[in-house]
N, C-alpha and C positions, 0 to 999 in steps of 0.2 A: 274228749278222749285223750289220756296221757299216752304219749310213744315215747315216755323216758325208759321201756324194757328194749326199746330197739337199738339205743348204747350201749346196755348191755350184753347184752349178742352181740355187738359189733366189739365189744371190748372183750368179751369171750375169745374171740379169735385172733388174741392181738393185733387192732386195723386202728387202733383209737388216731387221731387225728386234732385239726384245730376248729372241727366242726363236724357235726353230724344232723346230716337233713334225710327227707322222707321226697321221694319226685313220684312222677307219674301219674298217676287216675286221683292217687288219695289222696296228693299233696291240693290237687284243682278241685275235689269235691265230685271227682266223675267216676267213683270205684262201684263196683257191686260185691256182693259177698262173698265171690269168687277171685278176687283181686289179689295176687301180692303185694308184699309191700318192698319196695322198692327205696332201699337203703343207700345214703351216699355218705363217702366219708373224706372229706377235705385235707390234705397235709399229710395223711394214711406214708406210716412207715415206708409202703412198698405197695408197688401196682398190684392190684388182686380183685378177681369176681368171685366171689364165694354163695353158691347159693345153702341156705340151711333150714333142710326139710320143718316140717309144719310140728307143731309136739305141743297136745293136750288142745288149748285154744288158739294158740297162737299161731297163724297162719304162717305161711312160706315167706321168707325175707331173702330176697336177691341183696349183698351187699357189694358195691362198687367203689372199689377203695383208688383211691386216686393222689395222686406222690405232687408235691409241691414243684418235682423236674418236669412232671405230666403236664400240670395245671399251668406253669407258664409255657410248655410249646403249643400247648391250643389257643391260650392268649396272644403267642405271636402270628399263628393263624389267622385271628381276626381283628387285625391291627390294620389301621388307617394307611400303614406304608403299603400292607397286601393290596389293599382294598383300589387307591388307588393307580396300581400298576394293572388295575382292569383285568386280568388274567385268573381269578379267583376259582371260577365256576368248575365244580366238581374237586376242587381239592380238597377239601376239607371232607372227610369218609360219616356217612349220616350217623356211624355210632356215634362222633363226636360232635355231631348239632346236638342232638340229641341228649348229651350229657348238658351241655351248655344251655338246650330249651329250660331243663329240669333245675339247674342251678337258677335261672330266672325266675321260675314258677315252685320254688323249695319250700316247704314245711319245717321250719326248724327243728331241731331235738335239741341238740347242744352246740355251743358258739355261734350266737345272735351274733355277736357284734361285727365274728369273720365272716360268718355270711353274705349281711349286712355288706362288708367290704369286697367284698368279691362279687358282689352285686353289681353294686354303682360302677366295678372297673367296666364290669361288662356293657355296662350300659353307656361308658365313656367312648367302648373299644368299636370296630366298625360292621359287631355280628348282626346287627338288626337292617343297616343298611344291604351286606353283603348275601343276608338270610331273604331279603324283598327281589334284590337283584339276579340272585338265582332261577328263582321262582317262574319272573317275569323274563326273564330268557328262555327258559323250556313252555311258557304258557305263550311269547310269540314267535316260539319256532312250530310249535301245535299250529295259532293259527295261519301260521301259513303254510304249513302241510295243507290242513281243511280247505281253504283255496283253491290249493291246485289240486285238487282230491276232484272239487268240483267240475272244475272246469275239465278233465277226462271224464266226469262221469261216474267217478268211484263216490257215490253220496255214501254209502253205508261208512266207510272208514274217513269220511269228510265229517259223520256227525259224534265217530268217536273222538277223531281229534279238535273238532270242537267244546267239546266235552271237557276232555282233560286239557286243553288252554284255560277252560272259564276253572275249574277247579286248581288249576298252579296257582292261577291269579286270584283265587280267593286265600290261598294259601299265604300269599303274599301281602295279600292286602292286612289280614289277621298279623302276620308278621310288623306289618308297619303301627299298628294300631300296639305293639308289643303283646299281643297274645300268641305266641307263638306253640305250632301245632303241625308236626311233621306227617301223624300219623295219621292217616286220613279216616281210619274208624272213631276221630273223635271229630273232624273236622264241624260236625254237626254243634257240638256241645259246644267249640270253640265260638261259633259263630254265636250265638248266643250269647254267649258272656261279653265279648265284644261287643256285640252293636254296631257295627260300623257304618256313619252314617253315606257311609260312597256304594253300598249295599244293602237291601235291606231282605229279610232272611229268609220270605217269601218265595223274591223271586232266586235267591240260591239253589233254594229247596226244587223249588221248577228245575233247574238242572242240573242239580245232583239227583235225582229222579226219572228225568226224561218226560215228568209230567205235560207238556207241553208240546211235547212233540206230535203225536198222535193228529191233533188238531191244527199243527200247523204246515205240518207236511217236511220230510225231512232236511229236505234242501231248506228252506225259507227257515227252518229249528236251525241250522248249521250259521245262515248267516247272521242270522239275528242275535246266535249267542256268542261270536265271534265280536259283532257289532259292541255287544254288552263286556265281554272281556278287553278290547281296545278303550272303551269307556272307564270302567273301573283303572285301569292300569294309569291311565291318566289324572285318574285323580288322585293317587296317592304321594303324601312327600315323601322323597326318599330322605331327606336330612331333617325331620321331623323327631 
């Protein structure tokens, strides 16, 4: 399918740039009919989100125009000096992973080769370790909530926040493997495409499910996937 019309549009609006990529559902091959499409535009005159309603067949195009001042203070956000002064966690505001997952995972339209460049910076810079290490901070401060959740008695919110440890940490581990996927309604799709062999998608699906639980009784579900989320976390490299 061509998306050389989605230049267009974007040049309609004076946003042209030194690139123009497509992110989100349609860039990974995870859209449905229902999808916008979700337009980026690199070097863009001037910061701007313009959404431009749907007209005849063409669907709705969110475009996100993003300024060459923009695009280097996110790069200095995830710069090996941040990274290690250790202090990272939460600074960076999720619209801007977010922009950054998408620039990794881009569908080109126009300017391959700046992509391309902008690519590999990111992949020099220290998003992918500091995108693991966030993760893997809130998935073992979950299990050690669960824990002590246990040990008063509180199992019901010991097997929530067991839960959402072992899904940070999967969230993390997709991060290191570079499939990066913040949004957790696709968390499924990501897995998949990864593969990762320190996971395998079975047993994910057991707890992002709770399939499992029923049978093994709530508490012994809490530790056991706590057990599994310490396990995984460990096997991942961060400087990988």
């Amino acid at each position: 399918m061509s998306w050389e019309w989605v230049a267009e549009v974007v040049h309609e609006r004076e946003l042209g740039g030194d690139c123009v990529f497509i992110g989100g559902s349609i860039a990974r091959g995870w859209s449905n009919p229902g999808s916008d499409v979700d337009a980026y535009v690199l070097g863009a005159p001037r910061d701007a989100s313009v959404v431009v309603p749907a007209a005849g067949n063409r669907p709705v195009v969110d475009i996100h125009a993003i300024s060459a001042d923009k695009l280097e203070k996110l790069f200095d956000k995830v710069s090996w000096e941040v990274a290690k002064r250790g202090d990272f966690i939460d600074s960076v505001p999720i619209r801007e992973w977010l922009l950054l997952e998408r620039i990794a995972h881009a569908l080109v339209v126009t300017g391959d080769e700046r992509l391309r460049e902008v690519q590999e910076r990111l992949d020099r810079s220290a998003h992918r370790f500091m995108t693991i290490q966030e993760h893997f901070t809130y998935a073992d401060s979950f299990a050690e909530d669960c824990l002590g959740q246990l040990e008063v008695g509180d199992v019901d919110s010991a097997v929530i926040s067991a839960r959402e440890a072992f899904l940070r940490t999967v969230d993390g581990l997709l991060a290191g493997r570079r499939c990066f996927s913040r949004n957790p309604k696709w968390r499924a799709r990501a897995m998949r495409d990864a593969k990762p062999v320190e996971l395998d998608y079975e047993r994910f699906w057991e707890v992002q499910t709770t399939a499992d639980l029923p049978a093994l009784g709530a508490q012994r579900w809490a530790r056991r996937t706590v057990a599994d989320t310490r396990a995984v976390m460990a096997e991942v490299d961060l400087h990988g």
